[in-house]
KEKOL-287150 format. One record per residue (C-alpha): x negated, y, z negated; residue in one letter; residue number from 1. Coordinates in Angstrom, 3 decimals. Each point is the difference from the previous one (the first is absolute). Layout:
N
        c1        c2        c3  residuo  num
         X         Y         Z        a  NUM
...
***
This chain:
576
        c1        c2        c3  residuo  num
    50.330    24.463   -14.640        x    1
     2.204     3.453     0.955        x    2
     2.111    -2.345     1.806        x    3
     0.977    -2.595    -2.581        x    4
     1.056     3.031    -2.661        x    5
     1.898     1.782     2.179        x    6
     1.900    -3.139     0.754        x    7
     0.321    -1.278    -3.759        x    8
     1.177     3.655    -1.157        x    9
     3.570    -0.322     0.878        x   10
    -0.288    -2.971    -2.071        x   11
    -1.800     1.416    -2.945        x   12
     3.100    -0.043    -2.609        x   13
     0.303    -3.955     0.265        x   14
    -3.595    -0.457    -0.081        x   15
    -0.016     2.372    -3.362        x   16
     2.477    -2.580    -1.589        x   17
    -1.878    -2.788     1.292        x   18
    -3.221     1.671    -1.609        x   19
     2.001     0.413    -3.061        x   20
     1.201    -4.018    -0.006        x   21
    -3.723    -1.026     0.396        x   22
    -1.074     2.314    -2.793        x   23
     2.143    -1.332    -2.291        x   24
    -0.655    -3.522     0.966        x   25
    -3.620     0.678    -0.199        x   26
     0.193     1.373    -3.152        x   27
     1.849    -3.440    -1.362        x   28
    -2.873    -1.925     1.344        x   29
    -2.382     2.198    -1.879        x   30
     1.891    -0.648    -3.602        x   31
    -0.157    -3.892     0.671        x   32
    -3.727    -0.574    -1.320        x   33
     0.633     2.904    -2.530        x   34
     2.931    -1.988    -1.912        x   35
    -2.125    -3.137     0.430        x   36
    -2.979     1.674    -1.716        x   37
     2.239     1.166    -3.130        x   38
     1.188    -3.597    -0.241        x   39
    -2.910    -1.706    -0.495        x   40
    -1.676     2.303    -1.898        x   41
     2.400     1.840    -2.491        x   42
     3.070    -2.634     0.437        x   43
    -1.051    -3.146     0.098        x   44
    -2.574     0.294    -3.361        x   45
     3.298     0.648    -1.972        x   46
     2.013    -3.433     1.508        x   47
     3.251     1.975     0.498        x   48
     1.597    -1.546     2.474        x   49
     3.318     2.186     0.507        x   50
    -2.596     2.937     1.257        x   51
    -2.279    -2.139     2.467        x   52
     3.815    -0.795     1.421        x   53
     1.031     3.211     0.176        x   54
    -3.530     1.393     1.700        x   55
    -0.044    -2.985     2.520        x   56
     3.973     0.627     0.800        x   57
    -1.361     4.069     0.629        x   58
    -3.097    -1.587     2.176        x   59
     2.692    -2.154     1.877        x   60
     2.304     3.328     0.480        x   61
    -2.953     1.815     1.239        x   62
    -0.886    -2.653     2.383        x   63
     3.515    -0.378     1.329        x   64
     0.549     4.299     0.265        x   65
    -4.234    -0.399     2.434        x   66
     1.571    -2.713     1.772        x   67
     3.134     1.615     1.133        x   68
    -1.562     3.253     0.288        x   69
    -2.248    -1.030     2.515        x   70
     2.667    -2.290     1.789        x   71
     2.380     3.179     0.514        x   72
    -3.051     2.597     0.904        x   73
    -1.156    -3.104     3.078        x   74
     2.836     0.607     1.143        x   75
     0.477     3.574     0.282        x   76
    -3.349     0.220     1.203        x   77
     0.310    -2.232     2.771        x   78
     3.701     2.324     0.904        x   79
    -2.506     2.729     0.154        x   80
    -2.346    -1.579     2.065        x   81
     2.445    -1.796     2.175        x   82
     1.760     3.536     0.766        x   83
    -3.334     1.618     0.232        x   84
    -1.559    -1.737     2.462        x   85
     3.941    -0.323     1.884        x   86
    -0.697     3.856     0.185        x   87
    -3.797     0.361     1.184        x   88
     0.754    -2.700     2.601        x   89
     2.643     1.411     1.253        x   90
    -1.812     3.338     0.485        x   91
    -2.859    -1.634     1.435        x   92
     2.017    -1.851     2.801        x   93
     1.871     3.378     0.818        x   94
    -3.278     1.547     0.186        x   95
    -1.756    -2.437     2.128        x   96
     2.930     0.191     2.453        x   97
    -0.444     3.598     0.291        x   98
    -3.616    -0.478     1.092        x   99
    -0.828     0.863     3.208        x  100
    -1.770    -2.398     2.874        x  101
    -3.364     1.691    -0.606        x  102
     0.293    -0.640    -3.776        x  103
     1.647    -2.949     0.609        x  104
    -3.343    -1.077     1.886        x  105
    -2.219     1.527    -2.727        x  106
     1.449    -2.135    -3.231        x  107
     0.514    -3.042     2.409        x  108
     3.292    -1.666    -0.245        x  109
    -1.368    -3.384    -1.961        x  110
    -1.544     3.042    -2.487        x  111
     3.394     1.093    -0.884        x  112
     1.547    -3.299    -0.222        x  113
    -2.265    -0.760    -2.582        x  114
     0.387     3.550    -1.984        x  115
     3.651    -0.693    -0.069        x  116
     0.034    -3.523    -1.235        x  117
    -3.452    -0.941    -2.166        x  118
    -0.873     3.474    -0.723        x  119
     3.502     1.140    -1.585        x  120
    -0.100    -3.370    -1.956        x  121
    -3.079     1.072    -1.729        x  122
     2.196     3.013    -0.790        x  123
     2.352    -2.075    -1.615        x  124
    -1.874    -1.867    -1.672        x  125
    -2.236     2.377    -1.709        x  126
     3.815     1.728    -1.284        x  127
     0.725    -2.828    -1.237        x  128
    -2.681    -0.681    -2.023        x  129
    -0.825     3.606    -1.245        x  130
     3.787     0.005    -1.402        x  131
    -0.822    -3.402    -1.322        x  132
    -3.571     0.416    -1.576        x  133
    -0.477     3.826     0.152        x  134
     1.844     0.459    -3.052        x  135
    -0.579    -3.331    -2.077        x  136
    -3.802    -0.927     1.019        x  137
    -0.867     4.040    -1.385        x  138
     2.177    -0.356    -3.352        x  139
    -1.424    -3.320    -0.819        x  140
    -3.660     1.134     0.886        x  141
     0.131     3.169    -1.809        x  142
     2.515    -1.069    -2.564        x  143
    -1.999    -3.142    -0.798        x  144
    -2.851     1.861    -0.635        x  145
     1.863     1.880    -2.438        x  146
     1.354    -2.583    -1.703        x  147
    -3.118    -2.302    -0.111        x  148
    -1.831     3.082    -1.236        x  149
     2.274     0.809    -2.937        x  150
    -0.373    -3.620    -1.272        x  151
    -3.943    -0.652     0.597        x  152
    -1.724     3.702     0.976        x  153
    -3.878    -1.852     0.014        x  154
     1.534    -2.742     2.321        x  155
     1.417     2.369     2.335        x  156
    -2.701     2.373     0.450        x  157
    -1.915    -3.437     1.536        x  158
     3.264    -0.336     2.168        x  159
    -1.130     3.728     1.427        x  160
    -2.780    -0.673     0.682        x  161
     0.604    -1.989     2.586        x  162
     2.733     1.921     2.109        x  163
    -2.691     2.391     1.626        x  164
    -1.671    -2.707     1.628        x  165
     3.771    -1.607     1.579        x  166
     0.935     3.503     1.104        x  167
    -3.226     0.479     1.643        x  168
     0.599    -3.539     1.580        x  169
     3.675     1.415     0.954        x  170
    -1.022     3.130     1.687        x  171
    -2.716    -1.575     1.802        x  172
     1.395    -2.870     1.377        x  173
     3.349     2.015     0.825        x  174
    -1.492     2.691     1.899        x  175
    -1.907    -2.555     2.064        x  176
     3.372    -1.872     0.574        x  177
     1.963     3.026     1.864        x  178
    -2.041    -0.269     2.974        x  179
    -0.378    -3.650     0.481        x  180
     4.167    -0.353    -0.039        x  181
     0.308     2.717     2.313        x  182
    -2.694    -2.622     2.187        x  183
     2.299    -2.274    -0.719        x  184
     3.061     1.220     1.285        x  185
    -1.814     1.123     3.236        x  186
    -0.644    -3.679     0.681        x  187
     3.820    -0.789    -0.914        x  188
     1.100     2.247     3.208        x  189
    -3.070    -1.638     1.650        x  190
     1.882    -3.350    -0.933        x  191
     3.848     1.213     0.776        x  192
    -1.383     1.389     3.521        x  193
    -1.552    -3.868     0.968        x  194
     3.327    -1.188    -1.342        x  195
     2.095     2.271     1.567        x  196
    -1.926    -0.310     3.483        x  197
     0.160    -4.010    -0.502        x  198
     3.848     0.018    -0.519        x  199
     0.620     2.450     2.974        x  200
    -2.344    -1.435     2.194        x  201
     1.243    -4.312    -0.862        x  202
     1.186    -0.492     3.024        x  203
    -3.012     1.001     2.353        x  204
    -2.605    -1.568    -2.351        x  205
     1.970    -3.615     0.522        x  206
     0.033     0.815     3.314        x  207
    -3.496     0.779     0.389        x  208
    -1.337    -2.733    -2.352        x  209
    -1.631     2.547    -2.058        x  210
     1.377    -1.408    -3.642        x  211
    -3.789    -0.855    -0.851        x  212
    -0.924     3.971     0.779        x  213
     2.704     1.174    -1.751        x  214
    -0.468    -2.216    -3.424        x  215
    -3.680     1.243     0.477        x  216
     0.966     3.202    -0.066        x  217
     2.675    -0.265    -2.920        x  218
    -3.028    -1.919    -2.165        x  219
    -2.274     3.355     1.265        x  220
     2.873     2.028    -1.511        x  221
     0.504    -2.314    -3.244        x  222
    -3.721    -0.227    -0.969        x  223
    -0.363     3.316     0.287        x  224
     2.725     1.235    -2.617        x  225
    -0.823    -3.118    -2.475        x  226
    -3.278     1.592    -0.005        x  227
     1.731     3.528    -0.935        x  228
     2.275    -1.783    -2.670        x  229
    -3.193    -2.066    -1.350        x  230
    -1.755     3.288    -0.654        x  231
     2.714     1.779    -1.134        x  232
     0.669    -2.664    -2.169        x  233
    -3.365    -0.657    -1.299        x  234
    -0.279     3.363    -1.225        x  235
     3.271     0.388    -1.669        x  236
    -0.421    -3.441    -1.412        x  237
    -3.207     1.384    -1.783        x  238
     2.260     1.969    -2.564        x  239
     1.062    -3.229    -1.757        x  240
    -2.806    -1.445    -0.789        x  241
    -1.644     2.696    -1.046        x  242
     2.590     0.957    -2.499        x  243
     0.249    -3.306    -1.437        x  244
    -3.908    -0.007    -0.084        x  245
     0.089     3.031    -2.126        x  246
     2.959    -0.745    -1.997        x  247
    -0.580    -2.943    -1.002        x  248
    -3.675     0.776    -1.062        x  249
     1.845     2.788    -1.961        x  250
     2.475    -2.794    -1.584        x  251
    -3.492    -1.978    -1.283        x  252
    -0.813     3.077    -1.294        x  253
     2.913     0.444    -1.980        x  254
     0.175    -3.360    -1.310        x  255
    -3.510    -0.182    -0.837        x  256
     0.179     3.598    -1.917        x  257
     3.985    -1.135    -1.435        x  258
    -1.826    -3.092    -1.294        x  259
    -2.258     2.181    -1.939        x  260
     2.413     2.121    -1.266        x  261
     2.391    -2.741    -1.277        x  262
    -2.948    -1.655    -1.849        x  263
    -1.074     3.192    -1.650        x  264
     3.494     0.740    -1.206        x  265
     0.788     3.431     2.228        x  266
     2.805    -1.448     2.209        x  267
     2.539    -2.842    -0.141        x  268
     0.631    -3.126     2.562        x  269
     3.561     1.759     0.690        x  270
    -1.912     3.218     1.472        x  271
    -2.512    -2.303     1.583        x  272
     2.681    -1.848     1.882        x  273
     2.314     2.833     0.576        x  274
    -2.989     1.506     1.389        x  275
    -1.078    -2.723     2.416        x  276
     3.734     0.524     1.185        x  277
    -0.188     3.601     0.421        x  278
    -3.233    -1.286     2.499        x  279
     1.679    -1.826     2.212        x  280
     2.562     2.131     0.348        x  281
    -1.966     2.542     0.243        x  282
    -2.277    -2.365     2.990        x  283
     3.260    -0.765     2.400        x  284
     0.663     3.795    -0.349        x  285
    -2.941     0.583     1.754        x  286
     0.434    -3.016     1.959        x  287
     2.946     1.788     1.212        x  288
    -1.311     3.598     0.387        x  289
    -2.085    -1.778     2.319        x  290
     2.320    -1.665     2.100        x  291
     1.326     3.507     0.110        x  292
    -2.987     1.436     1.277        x  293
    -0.483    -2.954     2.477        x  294
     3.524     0.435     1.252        x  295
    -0.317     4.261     0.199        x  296
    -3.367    -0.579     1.796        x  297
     1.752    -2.043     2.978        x  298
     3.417     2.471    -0.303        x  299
    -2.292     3.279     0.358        x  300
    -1.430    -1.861     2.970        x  301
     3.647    -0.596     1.330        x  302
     1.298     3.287    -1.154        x  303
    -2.868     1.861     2.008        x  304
     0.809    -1.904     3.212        x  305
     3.935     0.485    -0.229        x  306
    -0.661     3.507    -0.477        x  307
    -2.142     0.299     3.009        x  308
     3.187    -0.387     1.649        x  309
     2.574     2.007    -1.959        x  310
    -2.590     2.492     0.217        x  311
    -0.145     0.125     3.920        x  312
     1.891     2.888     1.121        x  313
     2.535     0.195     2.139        x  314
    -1.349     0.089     3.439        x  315
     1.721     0.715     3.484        x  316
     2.225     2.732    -1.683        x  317
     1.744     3.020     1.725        x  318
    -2.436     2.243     0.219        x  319
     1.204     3.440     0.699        x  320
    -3.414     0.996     1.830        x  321
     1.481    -1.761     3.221        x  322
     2.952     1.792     0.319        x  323
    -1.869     2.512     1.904        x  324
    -0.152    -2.354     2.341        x  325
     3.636    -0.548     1.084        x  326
     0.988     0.538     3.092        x  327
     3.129     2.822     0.360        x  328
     1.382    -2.316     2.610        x  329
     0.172    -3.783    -1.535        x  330
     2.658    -2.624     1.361        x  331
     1.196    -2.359    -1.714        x  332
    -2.311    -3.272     0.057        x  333
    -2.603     1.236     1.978        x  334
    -3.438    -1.047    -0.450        x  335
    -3.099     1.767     0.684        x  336
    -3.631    -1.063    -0.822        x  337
    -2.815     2.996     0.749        x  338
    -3.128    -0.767     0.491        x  339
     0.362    -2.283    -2.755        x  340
    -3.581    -1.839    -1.322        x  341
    -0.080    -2.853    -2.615        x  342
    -2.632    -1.900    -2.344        x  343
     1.093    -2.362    -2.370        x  344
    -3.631    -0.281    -1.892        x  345
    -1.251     3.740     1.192        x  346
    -2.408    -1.437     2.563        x  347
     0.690    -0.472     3.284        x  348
     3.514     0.891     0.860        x  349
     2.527    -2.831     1.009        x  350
     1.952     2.241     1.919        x  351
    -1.379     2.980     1.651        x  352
     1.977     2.969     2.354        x  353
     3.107    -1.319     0.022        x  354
     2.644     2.675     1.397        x  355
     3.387    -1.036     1.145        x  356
     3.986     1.130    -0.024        x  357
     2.908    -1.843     0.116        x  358
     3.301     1.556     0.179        x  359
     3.316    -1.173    -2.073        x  360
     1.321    -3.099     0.861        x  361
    -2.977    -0.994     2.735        x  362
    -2.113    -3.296    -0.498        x  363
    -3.292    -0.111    -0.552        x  364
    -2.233    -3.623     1.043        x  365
    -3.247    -0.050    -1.577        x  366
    -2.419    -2.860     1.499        x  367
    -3.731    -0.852    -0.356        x  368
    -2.407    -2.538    -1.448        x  369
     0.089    -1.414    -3.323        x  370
    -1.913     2.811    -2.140        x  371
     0.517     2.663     2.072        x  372
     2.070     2.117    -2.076        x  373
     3.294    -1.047     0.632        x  374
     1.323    -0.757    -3.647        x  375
    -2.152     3.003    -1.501        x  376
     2.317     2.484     2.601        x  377
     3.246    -1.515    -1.728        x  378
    -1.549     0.318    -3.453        x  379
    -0.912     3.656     0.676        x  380
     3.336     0.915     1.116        x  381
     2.009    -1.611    -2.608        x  382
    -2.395     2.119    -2.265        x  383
    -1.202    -3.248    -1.865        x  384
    -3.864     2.068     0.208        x  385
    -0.717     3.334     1.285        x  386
    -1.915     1.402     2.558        x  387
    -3.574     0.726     0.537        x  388
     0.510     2.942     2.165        x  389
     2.395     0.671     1.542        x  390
     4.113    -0.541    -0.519        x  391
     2.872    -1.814     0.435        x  392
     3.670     1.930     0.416        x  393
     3.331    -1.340    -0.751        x  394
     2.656     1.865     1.528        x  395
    -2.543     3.380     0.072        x  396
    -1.239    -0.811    -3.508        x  397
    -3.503    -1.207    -0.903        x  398
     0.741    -2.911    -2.349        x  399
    -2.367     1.064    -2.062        x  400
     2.488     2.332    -1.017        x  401
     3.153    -2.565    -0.668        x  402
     0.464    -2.111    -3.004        x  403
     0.029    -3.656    -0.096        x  404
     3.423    -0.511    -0.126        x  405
     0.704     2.625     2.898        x  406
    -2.379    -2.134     2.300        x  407
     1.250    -3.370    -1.049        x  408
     3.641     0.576     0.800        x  409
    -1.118     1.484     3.295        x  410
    -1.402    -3.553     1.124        x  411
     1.399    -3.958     0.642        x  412
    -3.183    -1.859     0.428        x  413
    -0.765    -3.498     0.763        x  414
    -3.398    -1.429    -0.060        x  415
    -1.295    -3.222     1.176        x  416
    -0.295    -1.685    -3.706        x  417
     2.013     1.898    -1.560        x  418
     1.479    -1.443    -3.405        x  419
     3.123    -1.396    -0.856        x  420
     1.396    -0.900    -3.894        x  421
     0.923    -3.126    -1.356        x  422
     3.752     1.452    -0.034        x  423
     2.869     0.226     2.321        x  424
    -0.068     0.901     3.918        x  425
     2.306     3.025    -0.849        x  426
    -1.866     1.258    -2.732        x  427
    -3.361    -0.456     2.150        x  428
     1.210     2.016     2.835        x  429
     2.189     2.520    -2.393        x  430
    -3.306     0.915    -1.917        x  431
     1.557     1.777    -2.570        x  432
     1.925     2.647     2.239        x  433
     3.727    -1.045    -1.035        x  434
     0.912    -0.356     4.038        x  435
     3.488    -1.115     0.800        x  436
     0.087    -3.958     1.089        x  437
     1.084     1.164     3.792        x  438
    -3.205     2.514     0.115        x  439
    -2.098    -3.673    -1.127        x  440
     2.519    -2.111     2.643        x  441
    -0.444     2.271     2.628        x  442
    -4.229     0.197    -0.676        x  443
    -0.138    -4.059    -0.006        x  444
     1.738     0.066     3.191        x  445
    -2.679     2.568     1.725        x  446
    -2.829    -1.903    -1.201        x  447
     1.414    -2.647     0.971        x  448
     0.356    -2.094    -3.683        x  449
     3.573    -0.542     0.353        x  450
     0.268    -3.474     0.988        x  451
    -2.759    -1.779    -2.055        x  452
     1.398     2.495    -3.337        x  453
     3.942    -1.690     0.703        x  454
    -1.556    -3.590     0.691        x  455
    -1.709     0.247    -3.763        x  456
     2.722     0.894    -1.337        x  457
     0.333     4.004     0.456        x  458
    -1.326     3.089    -1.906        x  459
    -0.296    -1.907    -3.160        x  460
    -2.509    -2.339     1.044        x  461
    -2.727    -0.557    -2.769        x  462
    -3.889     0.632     1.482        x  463
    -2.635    -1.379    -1.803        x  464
    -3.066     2.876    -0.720        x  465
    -1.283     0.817     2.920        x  466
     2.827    -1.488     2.112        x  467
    -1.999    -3.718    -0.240        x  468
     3.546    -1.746     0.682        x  469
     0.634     1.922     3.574        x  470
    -2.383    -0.449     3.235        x  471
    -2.151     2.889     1.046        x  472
     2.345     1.352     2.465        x  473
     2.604     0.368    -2.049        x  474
    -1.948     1.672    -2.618        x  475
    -0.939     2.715     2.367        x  476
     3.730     0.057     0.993        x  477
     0.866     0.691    -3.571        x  478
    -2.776     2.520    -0.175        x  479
     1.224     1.629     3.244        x  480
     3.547     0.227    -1.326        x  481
    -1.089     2.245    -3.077        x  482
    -1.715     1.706     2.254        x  483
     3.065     0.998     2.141        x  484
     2.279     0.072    -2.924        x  485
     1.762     3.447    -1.029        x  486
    -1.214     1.577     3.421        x  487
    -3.705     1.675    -0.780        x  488
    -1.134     3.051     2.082        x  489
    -3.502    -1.668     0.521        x  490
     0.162    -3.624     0.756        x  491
    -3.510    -1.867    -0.208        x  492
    -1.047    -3.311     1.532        x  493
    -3.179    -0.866    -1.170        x  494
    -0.741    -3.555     2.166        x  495
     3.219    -0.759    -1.905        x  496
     1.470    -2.645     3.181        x  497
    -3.532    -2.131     0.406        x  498
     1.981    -2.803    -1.483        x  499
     3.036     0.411     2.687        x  500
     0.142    -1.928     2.888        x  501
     0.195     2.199     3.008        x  502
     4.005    -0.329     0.582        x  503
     0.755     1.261    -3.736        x  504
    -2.897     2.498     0.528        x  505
     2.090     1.221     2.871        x  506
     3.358    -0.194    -1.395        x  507
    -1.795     2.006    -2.736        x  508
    -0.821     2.965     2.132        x  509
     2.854     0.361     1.977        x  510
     2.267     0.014    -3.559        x  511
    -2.489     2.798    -1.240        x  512
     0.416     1.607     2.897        x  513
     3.883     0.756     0.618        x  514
     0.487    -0.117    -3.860        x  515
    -2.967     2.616    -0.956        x  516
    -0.640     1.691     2.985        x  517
     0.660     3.926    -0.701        x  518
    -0.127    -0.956    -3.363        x  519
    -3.360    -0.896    -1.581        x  520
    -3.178     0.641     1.346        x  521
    -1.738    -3.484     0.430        x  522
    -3.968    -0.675    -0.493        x  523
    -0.643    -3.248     1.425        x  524
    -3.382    -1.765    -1.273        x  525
    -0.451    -3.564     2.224        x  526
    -2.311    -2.263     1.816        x  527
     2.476    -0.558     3.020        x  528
     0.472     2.237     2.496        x  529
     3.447    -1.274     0.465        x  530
     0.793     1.658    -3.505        x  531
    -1.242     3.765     1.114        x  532
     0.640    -0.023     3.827        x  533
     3.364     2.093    -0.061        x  534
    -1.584     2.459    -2.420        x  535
    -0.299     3.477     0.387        x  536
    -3.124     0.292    -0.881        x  537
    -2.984    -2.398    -0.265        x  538
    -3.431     0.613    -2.058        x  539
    -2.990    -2.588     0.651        x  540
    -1.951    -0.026    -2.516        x  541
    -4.175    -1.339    -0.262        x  542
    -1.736     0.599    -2.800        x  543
     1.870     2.319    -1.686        x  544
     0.314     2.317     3.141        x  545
     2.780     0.473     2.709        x  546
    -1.593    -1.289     3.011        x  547
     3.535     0.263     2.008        x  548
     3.927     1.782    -0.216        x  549
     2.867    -0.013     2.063        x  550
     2.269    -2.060     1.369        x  551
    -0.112    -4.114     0.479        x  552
    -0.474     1.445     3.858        x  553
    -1.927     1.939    -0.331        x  554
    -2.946    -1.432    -2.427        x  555
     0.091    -2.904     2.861        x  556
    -1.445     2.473     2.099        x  557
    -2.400     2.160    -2.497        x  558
    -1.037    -2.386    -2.324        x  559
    -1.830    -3.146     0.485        x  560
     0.271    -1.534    -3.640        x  561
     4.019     0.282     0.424        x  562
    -0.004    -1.699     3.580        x  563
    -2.500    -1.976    -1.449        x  564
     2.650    -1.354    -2.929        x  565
     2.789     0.259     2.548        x  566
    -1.693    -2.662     2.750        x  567
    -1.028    -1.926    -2.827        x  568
     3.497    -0.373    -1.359        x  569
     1.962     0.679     3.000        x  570
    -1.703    -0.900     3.287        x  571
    -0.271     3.632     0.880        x  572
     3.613    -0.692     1.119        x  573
     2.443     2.601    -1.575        x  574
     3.230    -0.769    -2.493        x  575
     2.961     1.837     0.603        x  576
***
């Protein structure tokens, strides 16, 4: 719950008036039965009419003063928890996109999806309602006590009796209820992830057939979480009939024992009634302290998960450890890996004694089988995880020792499905960078986006999310163009042309190299040989190993998985 205060504290002086609004208007509810007990008992016996007016105009004043009370403190609660929650979202979204890829991979991305949507709206839902009730169900508990005790002291004490056994009933079923939402909103990212999968994966599920599997799987998902809600549910829902069990047995009592008293002459039907009022009110109190507890239970649950991830430090910082590790003689984008060795779960290492160098403004091909490492090599150089053992230099500097921001603006990368937003093709490729519109001309022309960007209609041409109104080609064109874009040092092809026929693929090169040549230092990630042939340097990589280096020449010659990929894509015959 450290989390919700700190975020309602800047908002503590509204909530104080708001507290001071519902007081009052508490308060006004609490006089109601009052007035009516000292009109039928000492007004109405002496038929003057002029002060049963005047009492029922001061119950009507009081009723009007609770009314509007509460109407102005709603709303200044839900301000608060409106601009509450605006504020703890907001935090939570910058946090999670300062998350690295390994704790990225550890919440999952469904996981955080959900903590940012369902789990803040707990948040603001339980500030809501503490604003609401906190104030008002307390005053009209405790103050209805009072009142009902200054009017019948032998009826109340029966009253008292009974709130042991609802708070016991609270406490229990509360402290049961924490864990069972915090089941529950494990099976909501269970649910989000089959959704999200479902809605990213539509198209190969129709084309597979597999709608059947897939609604299997989604009912898998469903079941599983209305089981979590039912037994959630089931034991929050044992707080209300409980309390009306006891209550009500305690509102027998106190007719049965009022009934007594009036006969014998030691109270009055006024008290009796005003009493029976003072129970009720005093009943959807409680009613509501539960609802608060209900509500709490499922917003500690929330509160614990969103601060599992506010909590999370900050991980792939500058750390001043590695600057030992420069070398005196760096140039500018150069890239070194040394005996670099990487495990993404600890066990067995996905990459293992990898040691290369390439010098500014070279190009580097990386080939190999699907899983062999590939991808993992880019990640580890872009410093999205670190090393095992091992490191990787940038320009003589282990990048272990560079901040976030100093590697990112280092790098133009391209990956194979990348992402584009449902905005404009300028702001897609500008990214935020504020580039001039001949530095995002002159990068559509490289990539070769120019023509299909002027036959939509230019720069300003709306994409939908995900570019879902542009073929697949052009989305990687678009991708490749904020890749280019602003001139990077390190230029990074990850399979980023597999959707380009071979004449645009070639076009594609030959741009990169006259424009960037001398410029950037490329690292080209592809299945073709075509792509990597020209570069200066070629890794194969097998299971997470180089099995061959050197030139397109000469891996034709020393390594048989290269020819092996060449023949099969080539003839053995070789492109100039």
């Amino acid at each position: 719950m450290k989390y919700i205060i700190s975020y309602v504290r800047p908002f503590w002086r509204r909530m104080m008036l708001g507290f001071g609004i519902k007081f009052i208007g508490s308060i006004m509810d609490l006089f109601i039965p009052m007035l009516l007990s000292y009109i039928i008992d000492d007004i109405v016996p002496t038929g003057n009419k002029t002060n049963i007016y005047l009492c029922g105009l001061l119950m009507f004043v009081c009723a009007v003063i609770a009314i509007l009370g509460n109407i102005m403190a709603n709303r200044m609660a839900a301000r608060v928890a409106r601009n509450t929650t605006e504020t703890l979202r907001n935090d939570l979204f910058k946090r999670i996109s300062y998350l690295s890829a390994r704790q990225l991979d550890e919440f999952t991305i469904p996981s955080l999806e959900s903590r940012l949507t369902s789990d803040t709206y707990n948040i603001h839902q339980v500030v809501g309602m503490i604003q609401r009730m906190g104030v008002r169900a307390p005053c009209l508990l405790i103050g209805g006590i009072i009142l009902a005790f200054t009017l019948e002291p032998v009826l109340t004490l029966v009253l008292i009796a009974v709130m042991p056994f609802i708070s016991a009933a609270i406490i229990i079923v509360t402290k049961r209820g924490v864990p069972l939402y915090t089941g529950q909103q494990v099976e909501t990212d269970n649910m989000t992830r089959v959704v999200r999968e479902n809605t990213q994966g539509i198209r190969i599920i129709k084309a597979l057939g597999k709608e059947d599997a897939e609604k299997e799987r989604f009912d898998s998902a469903n079941l599983k979480l209305n089981h979590s809600e039912k037994s959630a549910a089931l034991n929050m829902a044992l707080t209300s009939p409980l309390m009306n069990l006891f209550l009500n047995l305690g509102l027998v009592a106190v007719i049965l024992v009022g009934a007594y008293r009036v006969n014998a002459g030691l109270s009055e039907p006024g008290k009796i009634i005003a009493f029976t009022s003072y129970f009720t009110i005093i009943l959807n109190a409680l009613m509501a302290v539960t609802r608060i507890f209900v509500m709490c239970s499922r917003a500690i649950a929330s509160a614990n998960r969103i601060g599992q991830v506010l909590d999370t430090p900050y991980d792939m910082q500058a750390d001043s450890k590695y600057l030992n590790n420069v070398s005196k003689h760096g140039s500018r984008a150069k890239i070194e890996f040394d005996k670099v060795s990487f495990s993404y779960n600890g066990v067995k290492n996905n990459l293992e004694d990898i040691s290369f160098t390439v010098e500014p403004g070279q190009t580097l091909g990386i080939i190999g089988p699907t899983g062999s490492g590939k991808t993992t090599l880019i990640a580890l150089l872009m410093r999205q995880y670190d090393v095992t053992e091992g490191s990787v230099r940038l320009d003589g500097r282990d990048v272990r020792s560079m901040s976030r921001d100093e590697i990112s603006k280092k790098f133009g990368a391209a990956f194979q499905n990348d992402f584009l937003f449902a905005d404009t093709i300028e702001t897609n490729i500008d990214f935020g960078r504020h580039l001039t519109e001949d530095e995002l001309r002159t990068a559509t022309i490289h990539a070769q986006a120019e023509s299909f960007i002027n036959d939509k209609g230019g720069l300003g041409y709306e994409l939908s999310i995900k570019g879902a109104n542009i073929s697949g080609g052009q989305k990687q064109r678009v991708i490749l163009s904020r890749a280019l874009a602003g001139v990077p040092e390190i230029l990074v092809l990850d399979d980023s042309s597999s959707a380009l026929d071979y004449a645009t693929d070639a076009r594609l090169r030959m741009a990169i190299k006259e424009n960037y040549s001398g410029k950037t230092t490329s690292v080209i990630v592809a299945q073709r040989i075509s792509s990597i042939m020209h570069a200066d340097l070629i890794l194969v990589l097998e299971d997470g190993r180089i099995t061959g280096r050197g030139t397109h020449e000469e891996l034709l010659e020393s390594c048989p998985l290269y020819k092996e990929i060449s023949d099969s894509q080539m003839g053995g015959a070789l492109l100039e």
